[in-house]
C-alpha positions as CSV (number, residue, x, y, z in Angstrom):
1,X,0.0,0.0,0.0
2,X,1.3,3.3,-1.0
3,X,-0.5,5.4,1.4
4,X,-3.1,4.9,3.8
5,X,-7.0,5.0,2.8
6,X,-8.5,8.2,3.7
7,X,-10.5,7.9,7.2
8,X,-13.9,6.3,6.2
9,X,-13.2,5.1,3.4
10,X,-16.0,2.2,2.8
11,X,-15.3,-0.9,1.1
12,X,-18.3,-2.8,0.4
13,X,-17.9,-7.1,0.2
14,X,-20.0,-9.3,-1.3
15,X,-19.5,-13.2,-1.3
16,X,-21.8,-15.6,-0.1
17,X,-18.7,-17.9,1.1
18,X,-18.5,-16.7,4.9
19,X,-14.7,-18.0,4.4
20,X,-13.9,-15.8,1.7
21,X,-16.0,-12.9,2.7
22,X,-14.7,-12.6,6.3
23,X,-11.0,-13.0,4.9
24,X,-11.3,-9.8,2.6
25,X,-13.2,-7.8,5.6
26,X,-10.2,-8.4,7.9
27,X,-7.7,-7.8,5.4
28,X,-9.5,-4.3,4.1
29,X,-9.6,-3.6,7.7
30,X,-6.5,-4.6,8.8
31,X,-5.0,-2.1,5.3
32,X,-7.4,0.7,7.1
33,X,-10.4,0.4,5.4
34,X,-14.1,0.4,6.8
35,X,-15.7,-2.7,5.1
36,X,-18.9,-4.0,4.9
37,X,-19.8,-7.3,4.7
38,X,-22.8,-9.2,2.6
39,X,-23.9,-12.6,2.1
40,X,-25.6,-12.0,-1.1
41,X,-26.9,-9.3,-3.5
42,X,-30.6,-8.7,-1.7
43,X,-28.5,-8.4,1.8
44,X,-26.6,-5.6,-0.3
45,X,-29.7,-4.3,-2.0
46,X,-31.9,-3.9,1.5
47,X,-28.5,-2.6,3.3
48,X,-25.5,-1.0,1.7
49,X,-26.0,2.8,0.8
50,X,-23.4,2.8,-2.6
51,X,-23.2,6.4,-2.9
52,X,-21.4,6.5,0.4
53,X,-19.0,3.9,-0.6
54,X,-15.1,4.0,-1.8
55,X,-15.7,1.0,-4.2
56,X,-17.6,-2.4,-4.2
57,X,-15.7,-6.2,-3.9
58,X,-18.3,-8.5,-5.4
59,X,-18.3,-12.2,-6.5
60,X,-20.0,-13.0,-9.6
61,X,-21.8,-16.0,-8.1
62,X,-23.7,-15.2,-5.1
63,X,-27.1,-16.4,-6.4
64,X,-29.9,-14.1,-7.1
65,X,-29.3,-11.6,-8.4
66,X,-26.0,-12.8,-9.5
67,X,-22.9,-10.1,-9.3
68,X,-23.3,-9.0,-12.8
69,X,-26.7,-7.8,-11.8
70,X,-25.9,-6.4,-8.9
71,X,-23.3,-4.2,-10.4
72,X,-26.0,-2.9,-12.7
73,X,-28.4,-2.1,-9.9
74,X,-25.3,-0.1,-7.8
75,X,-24.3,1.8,-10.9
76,X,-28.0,3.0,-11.2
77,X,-27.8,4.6,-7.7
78,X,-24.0,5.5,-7.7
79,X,-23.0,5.4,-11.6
80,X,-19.4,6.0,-10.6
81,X,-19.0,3.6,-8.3
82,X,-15.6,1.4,-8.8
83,X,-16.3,-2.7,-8.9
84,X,-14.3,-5.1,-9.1
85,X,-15.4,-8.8,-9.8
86,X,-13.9,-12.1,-7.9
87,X,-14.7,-14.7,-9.0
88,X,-13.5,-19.1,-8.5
89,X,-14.3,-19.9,-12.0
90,X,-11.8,-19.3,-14.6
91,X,-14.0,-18.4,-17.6
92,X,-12.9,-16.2,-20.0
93,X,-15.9,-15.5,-21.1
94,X,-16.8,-14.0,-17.5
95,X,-13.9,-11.5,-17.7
96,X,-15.4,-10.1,-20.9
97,X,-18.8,-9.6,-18.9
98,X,-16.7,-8.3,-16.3
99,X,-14.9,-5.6,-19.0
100,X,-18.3,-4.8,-20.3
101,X,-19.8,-4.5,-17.0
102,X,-17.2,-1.7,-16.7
103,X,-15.5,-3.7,-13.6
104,X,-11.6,-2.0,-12.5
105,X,-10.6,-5.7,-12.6
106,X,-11.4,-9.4,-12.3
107,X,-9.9,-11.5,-9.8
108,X,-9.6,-15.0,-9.3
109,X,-10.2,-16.9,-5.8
110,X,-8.3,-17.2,-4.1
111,X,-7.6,-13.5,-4.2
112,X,-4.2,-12.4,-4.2
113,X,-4.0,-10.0,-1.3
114,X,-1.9,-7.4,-2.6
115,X,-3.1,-7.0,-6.1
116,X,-6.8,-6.7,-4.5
117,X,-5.2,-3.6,-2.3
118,X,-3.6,-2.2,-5.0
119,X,-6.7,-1.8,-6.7
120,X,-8.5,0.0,-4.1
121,X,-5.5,2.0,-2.9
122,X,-5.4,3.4,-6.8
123,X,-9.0,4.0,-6.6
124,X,-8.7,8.4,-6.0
125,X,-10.6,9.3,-2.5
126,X,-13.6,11.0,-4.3
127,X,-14.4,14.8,-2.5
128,X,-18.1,13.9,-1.8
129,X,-17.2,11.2,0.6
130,X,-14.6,12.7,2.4
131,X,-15.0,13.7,6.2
C-alpha cells in the first residue's frame, strides 16, 4: 500500500462464502479500510448505501441476483462507483462480462491479497465522501 485509505473510506464485500467474505473484511480492515460485509446481492440491496461507498468487492456468483446484476443495480444509484469482480471460476468469457460491465478488474479466488489492495489504494478518494 502506498498510502493509507483516507479515514472512512467504505469498502463494500460481497461473497456468499462466509470464508472468503470474512477473509477480505479483515484484510481491508486490517490495510485501514471500513468494510462492509454481505452474504448476497438482496443483503446488499436492503442494506449498503453505494453512494457512500469507496468502491464495491463482489463475487459473480452469489445467487440471485447474480454479481453481474448487482453491479447494474449499484451503478444505477451510484454510476461512478468502482467494482471489481472475484470470482472461483476461470472463464474467459466471464472477464469479458466483467470488461463490459465496466469492472476495475477481475480477480480469481483465491484472491491475491496485494493486487486486491492495490486496486483500491489506486481508486482516487472522491471529494463527496470525504470527512
Amino acid at each position: 500500500m502506498t498510502a493509507p485509505p483516507e479515514a472512512g473510506q467504505i469498502v463494500l464485500v460481497a461473497d456468499d462464502d462466509d470464508t472468503v467474505r470474512g477473509g477480505l473484511l479483515g484484510l481491508l480492515r486490517a490495510a485501514g479500510y471500513a468494510a462492509l460485509g454481505y452474504a448476497g446481492a438482496a443483503a446488499v440491496l436492503r442494506g449498503a448505501d453505494p453512494t457512500h461507498v469507496h468502491c464495491a468487492v463482489l463475487d459473480i456468483h452469489i445467487g440471485e441476483p447474480d454479481g453481474f446484476a448487482l453491479c447494474e443495480r449499484l451503478h444505477a444509484l451510484a454510476p461512478c462507483l468502482p467494482v471489481i469482480f472475484v470470482t472461483g471460476d476461470d472463464d474467459p468469457a466471464l472477464a469479458r462480462r466483467a470488461a463490459a460491465a465496466g469492472a476495475l478488474s477481475l480477480l480469481h479466488k483465491p484472491v491475491d491479497p496485494d493486487r486486491l489492495l492495490a486496486l483500491i489504494d489506486a481508486i482516487p478518494a472522491r471529494p463527496d465522501l470525504q470527512h
